[in-house]
N, C-alpha and C positions, 0 to 999 in steps of 0.2 A: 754264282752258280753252285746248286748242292753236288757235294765228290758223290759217287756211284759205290752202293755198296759191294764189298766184297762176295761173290759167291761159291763158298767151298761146297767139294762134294762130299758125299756121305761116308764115301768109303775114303780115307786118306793114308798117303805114304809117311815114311818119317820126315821129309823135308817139306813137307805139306801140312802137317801139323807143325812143326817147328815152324816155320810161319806164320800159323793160326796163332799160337802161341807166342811169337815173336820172339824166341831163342834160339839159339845154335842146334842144329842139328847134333852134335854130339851131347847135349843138356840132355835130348830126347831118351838117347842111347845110357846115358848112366840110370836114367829115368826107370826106362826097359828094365836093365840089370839088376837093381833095388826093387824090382815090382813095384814100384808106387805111382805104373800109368797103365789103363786099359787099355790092353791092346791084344792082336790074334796073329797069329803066321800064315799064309801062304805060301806055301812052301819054303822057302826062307828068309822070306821078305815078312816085315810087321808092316802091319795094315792098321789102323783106328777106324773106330767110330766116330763121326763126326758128335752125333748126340752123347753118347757118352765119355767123349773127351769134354764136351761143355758142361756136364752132371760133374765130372773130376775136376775141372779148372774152380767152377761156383763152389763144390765143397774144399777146394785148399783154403778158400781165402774165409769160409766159415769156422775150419778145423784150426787154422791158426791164429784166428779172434781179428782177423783184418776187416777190412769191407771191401766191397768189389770195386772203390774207386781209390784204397789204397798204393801207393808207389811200391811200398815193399812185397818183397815173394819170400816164398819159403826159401830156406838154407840151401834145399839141397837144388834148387836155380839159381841160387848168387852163381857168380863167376868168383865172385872175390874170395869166398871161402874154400880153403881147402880142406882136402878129404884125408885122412889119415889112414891109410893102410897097413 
């Protein structure tokens, strides 16, 4: 029997893209911090785009010469590596 596909909505929270993306919700949040994810606030909540979270996931893995079926993520989604403060 074929699995069902996932249906996100358009407008997503940060544990809802953290899921879409399959990382930790604090990934999300360093993510935020650095600016190198679109996103918006409502009132103090960040909100995503669903289409323009999937424009940003396609261009990481173009920006850093992967392919979209490659294992590896950018640096700043390893877990393994740490951040230098």
């Amino acid at each position: 029997m074929k699995a069902e596909r996932e249906v996100w909505p358009l407008v997503m929270t940060v544990h809802e893209v953290a899921q879409f993306l399959r990382c930790h919700p604090s990934t999300i949040y360093r993510l935020l911090k650095a600016g190198r994810i679109p996103a918006f606030k409502v009132g103090s909540d960040w909100r995503f785009n669903l289409e323009q979270i999937d424009k940003w996931r396609l261009a990481q893995s173009s920006d850093t010469g992967l392919s979209s079926s490659s294992a590896e993520i950018p640096s700043l989604l390893r877990p393994d590596k740490q951040r230098s403060s």
